[in-house]
C-alpha positions, -999 to 999 in steps of 0.1 A, spaced: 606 554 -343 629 525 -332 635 495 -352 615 475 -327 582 498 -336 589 491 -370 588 453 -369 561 454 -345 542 477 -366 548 453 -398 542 426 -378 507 441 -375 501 452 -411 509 417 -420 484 403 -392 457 422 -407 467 414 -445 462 376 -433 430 383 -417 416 401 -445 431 364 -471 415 346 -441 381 364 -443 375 351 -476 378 315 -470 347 316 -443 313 304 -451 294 331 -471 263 325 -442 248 349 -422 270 341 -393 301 338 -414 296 372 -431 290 385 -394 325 368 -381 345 379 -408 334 408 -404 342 418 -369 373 398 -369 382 422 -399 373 452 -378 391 441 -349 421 429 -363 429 459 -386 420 483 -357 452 467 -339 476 481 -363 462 515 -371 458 521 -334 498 510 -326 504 537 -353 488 562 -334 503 548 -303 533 558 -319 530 586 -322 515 596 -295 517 628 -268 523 613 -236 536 580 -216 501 582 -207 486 584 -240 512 556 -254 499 536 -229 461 543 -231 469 537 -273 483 503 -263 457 495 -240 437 497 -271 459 475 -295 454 453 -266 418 448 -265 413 446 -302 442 415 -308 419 398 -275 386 409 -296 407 390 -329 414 364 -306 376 360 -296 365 359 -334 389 332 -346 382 308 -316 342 310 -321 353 305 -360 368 273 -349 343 264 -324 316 269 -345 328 251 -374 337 281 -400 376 276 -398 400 245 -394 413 240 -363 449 244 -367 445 286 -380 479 295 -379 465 330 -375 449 324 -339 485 314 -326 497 353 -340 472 369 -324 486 349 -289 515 362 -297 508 397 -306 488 396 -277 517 386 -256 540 414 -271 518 443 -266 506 433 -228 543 431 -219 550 465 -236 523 481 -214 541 463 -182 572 480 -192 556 517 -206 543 518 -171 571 509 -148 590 533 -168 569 562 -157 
């Protein structure tokens, strides 16, 4: 694994430890519990599916892992803007602006896993 993986990959673990902190400051409603939730779900399933992308069998299954990491940070993404929207979280969530980034990071790793085929 290269250093870049690595820092990636904590940079990930450290994006779902912040949405996990970040959880517990929503409303306990209905709704909250629901958005907590799924941002939880999503955000968490970024990092453990970069691990398997890692590690994975194939240029084609790298890429079909990161396709993966990239849907979830977009999901993440979805579930912090409605908390904003909707009230449940400030509107300056320094969390919303990692997600962009991570975002960012992943698409352009997909760009480059597949013109390197």
């Amino acid at each position: 694994m290269s250093r870049y993986n690595i820092d990636l990959s904590d940079r990930l673990l450290e994006f779902a430890a912040a949405a996990i902190k970040l959880s517990s400051n929503i409303e306990k409603t209905y709704a909250g519990r629901y958005i907590a939730g799924q941002m939880l779900r999503s955000a968490s399933s970024a990092g453990a599916n970069y691990e398997e992308a890692c590690s994975a069998e194939s240029r084609a299954d790298f890429i079909h892992k990161l396709q993966i990491v990239l849907k979830e940070l977009r999901e993440t993404v979805y579930w912090l803007r409605l908390s904003q929207r909707s009230g449940l979280l400030g509107s300056d969530e320094p969390l919303l602006e990692t997600a962009r980034s991570l975002t960012n990071i992943i698409a352009k790793s997909i760009i480059t896993a597949k013109s390197n085929r």
